[in-house]
C-alpha positions as CSV (number, residue, x, y, z in Angstrom):
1,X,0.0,0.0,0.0
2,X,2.4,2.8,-1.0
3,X,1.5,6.1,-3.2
4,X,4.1,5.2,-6.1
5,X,2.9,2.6,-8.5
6,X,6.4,1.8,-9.3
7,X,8.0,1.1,-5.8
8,X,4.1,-0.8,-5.1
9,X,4.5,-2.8,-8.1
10,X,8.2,-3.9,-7.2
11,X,7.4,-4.6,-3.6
12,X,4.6,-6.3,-4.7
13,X,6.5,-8.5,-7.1
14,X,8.8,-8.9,-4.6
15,X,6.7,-10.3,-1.8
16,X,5.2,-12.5,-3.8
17,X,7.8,-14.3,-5.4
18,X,9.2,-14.9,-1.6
19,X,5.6,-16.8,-1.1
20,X,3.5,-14.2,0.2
21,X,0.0,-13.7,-1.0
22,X,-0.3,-9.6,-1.8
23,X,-3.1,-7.3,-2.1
24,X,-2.1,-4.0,-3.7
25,X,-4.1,-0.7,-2.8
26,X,-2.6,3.0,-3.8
27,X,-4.7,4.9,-1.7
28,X,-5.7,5.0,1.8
29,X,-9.5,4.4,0.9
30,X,-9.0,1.4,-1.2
31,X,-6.9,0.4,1.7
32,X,-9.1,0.2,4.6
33,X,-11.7,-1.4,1.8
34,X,-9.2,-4.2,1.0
35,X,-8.4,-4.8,4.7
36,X,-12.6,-5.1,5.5
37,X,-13.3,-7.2,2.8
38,X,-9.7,-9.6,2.9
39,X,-8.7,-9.2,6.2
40,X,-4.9,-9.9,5.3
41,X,-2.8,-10.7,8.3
42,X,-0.2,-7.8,7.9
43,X,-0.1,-4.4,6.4
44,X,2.0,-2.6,5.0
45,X,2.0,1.3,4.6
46,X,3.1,4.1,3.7
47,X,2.5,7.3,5.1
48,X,2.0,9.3,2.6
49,X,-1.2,8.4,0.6
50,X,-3.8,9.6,-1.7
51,X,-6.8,10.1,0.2
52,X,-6.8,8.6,3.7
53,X,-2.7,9.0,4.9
54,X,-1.4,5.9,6.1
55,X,-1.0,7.1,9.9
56,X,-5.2,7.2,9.1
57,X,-5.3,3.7,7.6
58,X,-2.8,2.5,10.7
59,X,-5.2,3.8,13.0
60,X,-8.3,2.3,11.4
61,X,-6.7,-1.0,10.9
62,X,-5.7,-0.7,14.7
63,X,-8.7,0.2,16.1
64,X,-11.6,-1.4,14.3
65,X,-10.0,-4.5,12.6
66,X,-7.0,-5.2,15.1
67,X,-4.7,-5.6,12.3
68,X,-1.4,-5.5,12.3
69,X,0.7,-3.2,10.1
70,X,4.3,-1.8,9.4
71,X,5.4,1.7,7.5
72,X,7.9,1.8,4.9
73,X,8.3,5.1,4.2
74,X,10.7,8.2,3.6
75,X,10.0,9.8,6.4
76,X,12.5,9.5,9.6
77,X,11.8,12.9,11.4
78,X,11.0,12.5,15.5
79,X,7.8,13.4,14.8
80,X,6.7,10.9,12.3
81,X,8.6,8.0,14.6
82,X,6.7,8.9,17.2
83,X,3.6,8.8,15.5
84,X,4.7,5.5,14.1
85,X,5.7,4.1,18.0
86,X,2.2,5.8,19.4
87,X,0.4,4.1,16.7
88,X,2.0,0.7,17.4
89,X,3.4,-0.5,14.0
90,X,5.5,-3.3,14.3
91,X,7.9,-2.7,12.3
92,X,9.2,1.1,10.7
93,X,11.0,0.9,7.8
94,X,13.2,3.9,5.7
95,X,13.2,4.2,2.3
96,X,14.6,3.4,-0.4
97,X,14.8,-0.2,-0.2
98,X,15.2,-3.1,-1.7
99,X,13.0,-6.1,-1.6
100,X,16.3,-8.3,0.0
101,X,15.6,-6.0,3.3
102,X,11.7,-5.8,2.8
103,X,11.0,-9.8,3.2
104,X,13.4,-10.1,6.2
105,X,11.8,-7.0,8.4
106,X,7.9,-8.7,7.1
107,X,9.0,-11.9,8.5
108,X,10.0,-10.8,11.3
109,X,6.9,-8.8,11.5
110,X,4.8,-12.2,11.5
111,X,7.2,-13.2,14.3
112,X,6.5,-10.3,16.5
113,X,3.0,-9.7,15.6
114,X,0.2,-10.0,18.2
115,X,-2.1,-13.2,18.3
116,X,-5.8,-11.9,17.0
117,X,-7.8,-13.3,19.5
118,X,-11.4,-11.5,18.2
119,X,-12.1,-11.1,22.2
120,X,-13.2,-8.0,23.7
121,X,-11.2,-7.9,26.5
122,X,-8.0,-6.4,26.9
123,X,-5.0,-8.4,27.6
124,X,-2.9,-8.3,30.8
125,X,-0.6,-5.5,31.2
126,X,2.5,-8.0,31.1
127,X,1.6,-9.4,27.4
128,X,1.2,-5.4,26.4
129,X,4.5,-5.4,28.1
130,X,6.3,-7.4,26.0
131,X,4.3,-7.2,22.9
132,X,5.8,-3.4,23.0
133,X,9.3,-4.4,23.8
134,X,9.2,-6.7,20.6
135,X,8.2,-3.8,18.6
136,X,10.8,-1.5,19.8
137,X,13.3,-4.4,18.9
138,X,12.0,-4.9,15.5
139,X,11.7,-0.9,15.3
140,X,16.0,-1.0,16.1
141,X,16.2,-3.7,13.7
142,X,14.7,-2.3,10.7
143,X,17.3,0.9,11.5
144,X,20.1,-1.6,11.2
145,X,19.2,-3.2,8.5
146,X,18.7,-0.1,6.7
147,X,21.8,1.8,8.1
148,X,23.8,-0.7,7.2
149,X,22.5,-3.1,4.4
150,X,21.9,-6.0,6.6
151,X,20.0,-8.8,6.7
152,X,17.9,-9.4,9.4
153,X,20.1,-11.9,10.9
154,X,23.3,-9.9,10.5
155,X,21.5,-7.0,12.6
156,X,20.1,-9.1,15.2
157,X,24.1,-10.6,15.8
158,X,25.1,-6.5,15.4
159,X,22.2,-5.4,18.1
160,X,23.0,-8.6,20.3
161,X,26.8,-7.4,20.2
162,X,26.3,-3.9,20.8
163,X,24.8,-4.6,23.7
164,X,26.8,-7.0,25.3
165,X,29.5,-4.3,24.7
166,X,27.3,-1.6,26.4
167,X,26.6,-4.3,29.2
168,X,22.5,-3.7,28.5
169,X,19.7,-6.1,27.3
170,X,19.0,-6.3,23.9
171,X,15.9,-4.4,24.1
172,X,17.5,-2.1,26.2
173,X,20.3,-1.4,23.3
174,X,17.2,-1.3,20.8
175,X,15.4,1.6,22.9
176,X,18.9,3.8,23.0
177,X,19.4,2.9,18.9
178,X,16.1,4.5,18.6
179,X,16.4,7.8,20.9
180,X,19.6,7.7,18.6
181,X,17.9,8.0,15.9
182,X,15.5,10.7,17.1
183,X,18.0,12.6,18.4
184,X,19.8,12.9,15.3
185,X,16.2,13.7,13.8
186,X,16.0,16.8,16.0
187,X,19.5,17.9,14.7
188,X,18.8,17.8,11.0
């Protein structure tokens, strides 16, 4: 779901010859109308879109379908990744990309991604917990990755290493990577 039919079409392609099943949308309104009627189990957005932005589509898909979803976008200002943290994407994802970083950071969306229970209730404040920690550490992945052409593997090792070295938790490494990040945001 991006607003350039050529990086869609590519990501598209891309996806689906790794064995994912893709619906396309280049608006936000086609979107949210895909994601009623399909119900696919991840999305992925950008944040700038005709129509509806994709910060709209996130919180639609959040809040009425309990969809999961992940930006790839241009944007990497403090305000947009706070918007994108607030929001609760699992993954956030700066462009320009190529596909070889793209199917790594969806997998390990899938991997992170919260169970869809179709309950009302909320769940316990631990499982929020950690679902939230696992998004921060796919958030400092996907900066990695993309910092340094990695693979999702090669980032993890780089992450698990920087914080042995800094004698923190991963996730603790992964929070300071992305105050890093914002920081340097608030700079530019």
């Amino acid at each position: 779901m991006d607003d350039d039919r050529l990086v869609l079409a590519t990501l598209t392609h891309g996806l689906a010859q790794a064995g994912y099943d893709v619906l396309d949308a280049d608006n936000g309104d086609d979107a949210i109308l895909i994601a009623r009627q399909q119900r696919p189990d991840l999305a992925l957005l950008d944040i700038r879109m005709e129509g509806m932005s994709g910060f709209d589509v996130a919180g639609y898909l959040r809040d009425y379908l309990q969809m999961p979803f992940m930006f790839l976008s241009a944007f990497a200002d403090e305000a947009t990744v706070a918007k994108v943290k607030e929001l609760g994407a699992l993954a956030y994802l700066i462009k320009p990309l190529d596909i070889h970083q793209i199917v790594p950071a969806v997998e390990a969306a899938f991997a992170n991604r919260p169970a869809r229970t179709g309950s009302a209730t909320a769940p316990a404040a631990p499982i929020e917990s950690q679902e939230a920690l696992e998004r921060v550490e796919a958030m400092a992945l996907g900066i990695l990755m993309h910092r340094y052409s990695l693979t999702r593997a090669q980032a993890l090792a780089r992450l698990q290493r920087m914080a042995a070295e800094q004698k923190l938790t991963p996730v603790d490494q992964a929070q300071r990577l992305i105050e890093a990040v914002e920081q340097l945001a608030l700079g530019a």
